[in-house]
PADO-630878 format. One record per residue (C-alpha): residue number from 1; residue in three letters; z, x, y. Coordinates in steps of 0.02 Angstrom, whole numbers, plus 50000, padded with zeros to 5 digits. Layout:
<sites>
+-----+-----+-------+-------+-------+
!   n ! res !    c3 !    c1 !    c2 !
+-----+-----+-------+-------+-------+
! NUM ! ALA !     Z !     X !     Y !
...
+-----+-----+-------+-------+-------+
</sites>
This chain:
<sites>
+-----+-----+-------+-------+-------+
!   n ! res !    c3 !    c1 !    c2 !
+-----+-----+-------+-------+-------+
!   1 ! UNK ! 45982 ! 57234 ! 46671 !
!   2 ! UNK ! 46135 ! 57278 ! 46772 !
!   3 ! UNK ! 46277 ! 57190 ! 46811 !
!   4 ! UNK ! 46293 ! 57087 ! 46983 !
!   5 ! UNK ! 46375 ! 57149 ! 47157 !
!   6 ! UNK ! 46514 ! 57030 ! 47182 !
!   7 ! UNK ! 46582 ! 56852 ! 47117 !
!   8 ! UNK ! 46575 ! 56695 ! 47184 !
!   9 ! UNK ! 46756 ! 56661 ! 47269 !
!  10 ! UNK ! 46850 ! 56540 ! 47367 !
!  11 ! UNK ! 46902 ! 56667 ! 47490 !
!  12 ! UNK ! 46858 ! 56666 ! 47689 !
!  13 ! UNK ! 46774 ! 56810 ! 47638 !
!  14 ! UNK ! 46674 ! 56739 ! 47516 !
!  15 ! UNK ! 46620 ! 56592 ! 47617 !
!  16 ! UNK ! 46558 ! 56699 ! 47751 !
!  17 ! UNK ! 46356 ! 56703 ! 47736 !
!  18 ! UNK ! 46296 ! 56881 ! 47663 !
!  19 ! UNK ! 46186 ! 56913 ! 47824 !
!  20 ! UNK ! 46349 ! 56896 ! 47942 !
!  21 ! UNK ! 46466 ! 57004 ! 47830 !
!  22 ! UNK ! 46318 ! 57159 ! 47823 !
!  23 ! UNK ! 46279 ! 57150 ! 48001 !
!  24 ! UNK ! 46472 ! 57133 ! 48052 !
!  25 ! UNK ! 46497 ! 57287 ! 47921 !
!  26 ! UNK ! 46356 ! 57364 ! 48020 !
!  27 ! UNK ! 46442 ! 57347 ! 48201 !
!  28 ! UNK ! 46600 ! 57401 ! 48136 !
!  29 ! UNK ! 46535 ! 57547 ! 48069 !
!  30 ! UNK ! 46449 ! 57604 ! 48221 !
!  31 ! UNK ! 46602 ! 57547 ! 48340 !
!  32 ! UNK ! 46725 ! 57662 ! 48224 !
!  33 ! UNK ! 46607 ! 57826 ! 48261 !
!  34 ! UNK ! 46625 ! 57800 ! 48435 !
!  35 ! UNK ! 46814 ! 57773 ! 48428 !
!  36 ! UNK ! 46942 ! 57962 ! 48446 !
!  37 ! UNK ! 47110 ! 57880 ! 48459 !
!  38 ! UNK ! 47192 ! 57911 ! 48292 !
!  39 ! UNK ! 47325 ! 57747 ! 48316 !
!  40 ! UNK ! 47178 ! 57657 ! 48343 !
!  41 ! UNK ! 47106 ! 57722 ! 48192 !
!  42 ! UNK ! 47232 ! 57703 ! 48094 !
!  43 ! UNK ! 47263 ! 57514 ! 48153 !
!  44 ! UNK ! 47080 ! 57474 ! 48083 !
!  45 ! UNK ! 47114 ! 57567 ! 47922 !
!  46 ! UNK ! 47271 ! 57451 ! 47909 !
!  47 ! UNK ! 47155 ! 57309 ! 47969 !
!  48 ! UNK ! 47028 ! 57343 ! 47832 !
!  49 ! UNK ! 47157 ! 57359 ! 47682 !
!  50 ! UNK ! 47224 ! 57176 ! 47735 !
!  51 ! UNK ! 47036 ! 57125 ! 47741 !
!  52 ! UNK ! 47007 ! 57184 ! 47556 !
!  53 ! UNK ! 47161 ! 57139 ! 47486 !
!  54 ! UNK ! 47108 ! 56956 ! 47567 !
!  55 ! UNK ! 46985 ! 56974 ! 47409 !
!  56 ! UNK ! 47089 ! 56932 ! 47278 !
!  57 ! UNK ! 47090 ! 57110 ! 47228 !
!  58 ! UNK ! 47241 ! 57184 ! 47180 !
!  59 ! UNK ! 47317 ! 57357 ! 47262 !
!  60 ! UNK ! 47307 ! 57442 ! 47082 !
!  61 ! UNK ! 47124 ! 57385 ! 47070 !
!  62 ! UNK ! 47076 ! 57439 ! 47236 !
!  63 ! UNK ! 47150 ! 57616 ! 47216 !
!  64 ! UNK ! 47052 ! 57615 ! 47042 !
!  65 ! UNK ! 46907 ! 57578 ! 47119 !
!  66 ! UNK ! 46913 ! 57684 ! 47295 !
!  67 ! UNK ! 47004 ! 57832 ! 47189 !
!  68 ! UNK ! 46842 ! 57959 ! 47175 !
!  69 ! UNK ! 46769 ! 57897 ! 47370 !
!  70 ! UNK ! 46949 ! 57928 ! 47418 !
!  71 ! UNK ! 46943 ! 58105 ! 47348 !
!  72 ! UNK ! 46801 ! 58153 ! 47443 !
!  73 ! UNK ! 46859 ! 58085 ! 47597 !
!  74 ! UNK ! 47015 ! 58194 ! 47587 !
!  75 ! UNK ! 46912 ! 58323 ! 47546 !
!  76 ! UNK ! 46827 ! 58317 ! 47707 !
!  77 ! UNK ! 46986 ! 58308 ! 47791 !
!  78 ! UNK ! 47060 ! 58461 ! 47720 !
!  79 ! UNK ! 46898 ! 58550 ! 47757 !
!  80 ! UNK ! 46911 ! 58517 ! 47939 !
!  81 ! UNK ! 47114 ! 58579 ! 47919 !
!  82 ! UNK ! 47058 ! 58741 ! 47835 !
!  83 ! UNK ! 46926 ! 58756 ! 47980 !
!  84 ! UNK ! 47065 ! 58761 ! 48104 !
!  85 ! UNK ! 47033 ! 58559 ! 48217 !
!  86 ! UNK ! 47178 ! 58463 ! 48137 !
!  87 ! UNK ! 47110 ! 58328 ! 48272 !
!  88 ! UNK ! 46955 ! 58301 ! 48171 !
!  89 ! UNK ! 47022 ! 58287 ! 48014 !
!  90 ! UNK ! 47160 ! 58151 ! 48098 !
!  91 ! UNK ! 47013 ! 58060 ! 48167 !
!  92 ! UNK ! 46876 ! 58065 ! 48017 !
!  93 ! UNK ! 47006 ! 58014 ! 47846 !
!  94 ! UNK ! 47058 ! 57853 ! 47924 !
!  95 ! UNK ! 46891 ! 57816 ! 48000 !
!  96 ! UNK ! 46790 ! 57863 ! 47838 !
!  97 ! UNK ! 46939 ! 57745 ! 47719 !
!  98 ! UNK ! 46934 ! 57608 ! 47832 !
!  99 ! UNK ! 46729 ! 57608 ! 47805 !
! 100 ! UNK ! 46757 ! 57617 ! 47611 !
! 101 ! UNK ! 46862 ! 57463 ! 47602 !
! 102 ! UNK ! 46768 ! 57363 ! 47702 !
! 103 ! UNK ! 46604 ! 57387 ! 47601 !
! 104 ! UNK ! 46695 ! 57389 ! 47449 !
! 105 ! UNK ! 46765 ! 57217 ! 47531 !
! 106 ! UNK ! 46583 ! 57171 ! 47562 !
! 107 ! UNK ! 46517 ! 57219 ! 47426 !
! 108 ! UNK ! 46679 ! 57133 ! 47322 !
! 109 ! UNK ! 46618 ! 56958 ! 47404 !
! 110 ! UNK ! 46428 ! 56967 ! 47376 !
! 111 ! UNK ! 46331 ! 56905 ! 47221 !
! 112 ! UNK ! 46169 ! 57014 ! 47181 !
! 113 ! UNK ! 46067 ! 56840 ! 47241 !
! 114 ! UNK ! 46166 ! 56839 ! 47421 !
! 115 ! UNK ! 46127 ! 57009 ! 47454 !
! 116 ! UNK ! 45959 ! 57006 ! 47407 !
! 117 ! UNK ! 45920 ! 56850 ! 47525 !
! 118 ! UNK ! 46001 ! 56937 ! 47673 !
! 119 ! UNK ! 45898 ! 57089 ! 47648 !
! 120 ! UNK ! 45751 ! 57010 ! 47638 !
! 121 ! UNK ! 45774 ! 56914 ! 47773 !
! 122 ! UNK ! 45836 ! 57049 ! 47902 !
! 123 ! UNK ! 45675 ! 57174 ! 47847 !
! 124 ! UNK ! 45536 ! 57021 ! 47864 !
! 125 ! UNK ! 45498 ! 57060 ! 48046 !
! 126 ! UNK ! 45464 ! 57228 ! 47962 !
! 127 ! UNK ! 45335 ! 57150 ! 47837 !
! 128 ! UNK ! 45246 ! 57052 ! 47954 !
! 129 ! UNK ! 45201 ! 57211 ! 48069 !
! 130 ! UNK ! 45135 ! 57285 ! 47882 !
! 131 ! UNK ! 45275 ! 57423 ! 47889 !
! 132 ! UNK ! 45360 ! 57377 ! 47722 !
! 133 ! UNK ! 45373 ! 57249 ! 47574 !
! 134 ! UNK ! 45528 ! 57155 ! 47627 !
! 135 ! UNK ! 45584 ! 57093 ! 47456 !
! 136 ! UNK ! 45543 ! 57246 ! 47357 !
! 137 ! UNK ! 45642 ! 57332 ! 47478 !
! 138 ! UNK ! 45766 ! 57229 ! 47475 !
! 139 ! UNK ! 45787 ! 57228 ! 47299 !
! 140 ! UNK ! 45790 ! 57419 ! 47316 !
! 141 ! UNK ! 45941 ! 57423 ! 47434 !
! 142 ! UNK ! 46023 ! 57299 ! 47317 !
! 143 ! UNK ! 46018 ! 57410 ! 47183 !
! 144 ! UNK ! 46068 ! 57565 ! 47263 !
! 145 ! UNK ! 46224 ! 57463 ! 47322 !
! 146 ! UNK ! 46256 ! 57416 ! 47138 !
! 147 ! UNK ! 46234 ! 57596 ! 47085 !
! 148 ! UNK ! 46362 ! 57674 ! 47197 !
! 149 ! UNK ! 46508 ! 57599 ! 47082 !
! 150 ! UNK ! 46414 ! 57626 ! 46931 !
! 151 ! UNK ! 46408 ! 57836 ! 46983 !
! 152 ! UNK ! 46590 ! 57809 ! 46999 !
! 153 ! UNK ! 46634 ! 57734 ! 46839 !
! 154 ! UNK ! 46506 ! 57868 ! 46737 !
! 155 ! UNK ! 46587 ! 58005 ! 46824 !
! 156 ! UNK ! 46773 ! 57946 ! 46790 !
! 157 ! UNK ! 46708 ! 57908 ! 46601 !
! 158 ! UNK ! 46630 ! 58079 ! 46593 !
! 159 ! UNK ! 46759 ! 58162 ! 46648 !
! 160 ! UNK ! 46885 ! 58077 ! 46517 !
! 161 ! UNK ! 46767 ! 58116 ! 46381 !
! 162 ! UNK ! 46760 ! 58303 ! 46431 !
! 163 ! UNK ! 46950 ! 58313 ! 46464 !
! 164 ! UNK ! 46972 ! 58295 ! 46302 !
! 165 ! UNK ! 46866 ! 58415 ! 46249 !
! 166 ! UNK ! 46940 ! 58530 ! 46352 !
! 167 ! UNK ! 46816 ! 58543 ! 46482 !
! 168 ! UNK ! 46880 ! 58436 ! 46607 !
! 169 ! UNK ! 46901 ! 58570 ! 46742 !
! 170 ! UNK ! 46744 ! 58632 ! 46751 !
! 171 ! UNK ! 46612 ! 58542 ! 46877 !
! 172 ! UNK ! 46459 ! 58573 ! 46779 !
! 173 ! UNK ! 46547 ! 58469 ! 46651 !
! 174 ! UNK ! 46539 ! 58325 ! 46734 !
! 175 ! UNK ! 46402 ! 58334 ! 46857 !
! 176 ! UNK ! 46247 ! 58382 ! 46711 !
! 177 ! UNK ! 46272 ! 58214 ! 46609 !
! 178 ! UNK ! 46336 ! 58116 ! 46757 !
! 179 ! UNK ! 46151 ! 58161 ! 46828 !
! 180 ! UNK ! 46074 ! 58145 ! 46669 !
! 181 ! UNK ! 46146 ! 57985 ! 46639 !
! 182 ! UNK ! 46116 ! 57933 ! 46800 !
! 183 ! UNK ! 45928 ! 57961 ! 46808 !
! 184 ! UNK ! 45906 ! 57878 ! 46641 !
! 185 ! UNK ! 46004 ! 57730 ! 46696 !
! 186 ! UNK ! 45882 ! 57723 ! 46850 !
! 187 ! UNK ! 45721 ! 57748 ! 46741 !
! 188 ! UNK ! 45793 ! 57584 ! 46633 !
! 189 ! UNK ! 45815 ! 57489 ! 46789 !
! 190 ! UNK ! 45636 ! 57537 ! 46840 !
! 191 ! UNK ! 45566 ! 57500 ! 46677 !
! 192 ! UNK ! 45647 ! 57326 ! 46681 !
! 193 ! UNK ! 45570 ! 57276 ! 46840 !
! 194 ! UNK ! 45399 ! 57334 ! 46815 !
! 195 ! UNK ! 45395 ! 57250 ! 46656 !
! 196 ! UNK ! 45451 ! 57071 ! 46732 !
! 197 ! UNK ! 45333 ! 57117 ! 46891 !
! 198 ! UNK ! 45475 ! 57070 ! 47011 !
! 199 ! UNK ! 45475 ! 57074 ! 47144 !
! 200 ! UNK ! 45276 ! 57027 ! 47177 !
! 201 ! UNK ! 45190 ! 57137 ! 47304 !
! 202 ! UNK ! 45163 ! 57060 ! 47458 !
! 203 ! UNK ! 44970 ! 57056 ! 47435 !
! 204 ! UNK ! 44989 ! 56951 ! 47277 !
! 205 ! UNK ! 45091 ! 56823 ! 47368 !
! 206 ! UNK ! 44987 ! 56841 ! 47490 !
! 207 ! UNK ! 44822 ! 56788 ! 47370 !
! 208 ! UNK ! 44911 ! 56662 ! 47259 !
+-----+-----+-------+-------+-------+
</sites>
């Protein structure tokens, strides 16, 4: 169907248990918002390199693979320059590149099962009040986890392809097959699970 989130590793990373590394992902996140001092911020970017280099994954691949979130974040940066608060754009690059390497980290260190299990098991006290179907859901937020690199490598193929054609430049370019492609990718995953009936409704597992 698609391939997995992570690999199984040796790593302290690795070993930690899927649950611990989202919800400590979580916390981090949250505590970085909150945070104004740019040293500080900039300590925790340095802090969150060392943590996904501690993958195994070399600097080339990282850069690679954080090149088009990196973009945007210094796009956000220099919108808060041209907007005259040189403060804000201080504060927000190293807070928003420290976030993308540690889910890249995260995500890196977790195999499709791992992340699956801790999902489900963090939204159950939502199934049992009848608010959602915690492994469908689950499943779901897998997925949309997966497809975040897979946007990135379309768009970086896309944009080859059209680069050669001479169209490189130009967004539209890029953007109408990268959603095209996209949507079809996402109507094949569908497809897939509907056919296989996984995961099973709540109600079924509920009558079986």
């Amino acid at each position: 169907m698609i391939e997995g989130l992570g690999s199984i590793g040796a790593t302290p990373l690795h070993r930690l248990p899927a649950g611990a590394k989202f919800a400590g992902l979580a916390v981090i996140a949250t505590a970085l918002f909150f945070i104004g001092s740019v040293p500080v911020l900039l300590a925790a970017l340095v802090g969150s390199l060392v943590v996904a280099l501690s993958t195994g994954r070399g600097a080339r691949r990282l850069v690679r693979d954080l090149l088009m979130p990196g973009v945007v974040i210094t796009a956000i940066g220099g919108v808060h320059l041209v907007a005259g608060d040189p403060q804000a754009a201080a504060e927000v690059v190293p807070r928003l590149l420290a976030l993308a390497l540690l889910a890249h980290a995260v995500v890196l260190t977790t195999t499709t099962a791992a992340a699956i299990e801790a999902f489900e098991a963090g939204l159950m006290p939502f199934e049992r009040i009848g608010l959602l179907d915690a492994a469908r859901t689950a499943l779901t937020l897998t997925l949309a986890l997966r497809f975040v690199p897979l946007i990135v490598e379309e768009a970086a193929a896309i944009r080859e392809a059209q680069a050669a054609r001479g169209l490189g430049s130009h967004p539209i370019a890029v953007v109408v097959p990268l959603v095209v492609r996209t949507l079809v990718r996402a109507g094949e995953v569908a497809d897939a699970i509907d056919a296989r009936g996984f995961p099973p409704r709540a109600v079924s597992r509920k009558s079986s």
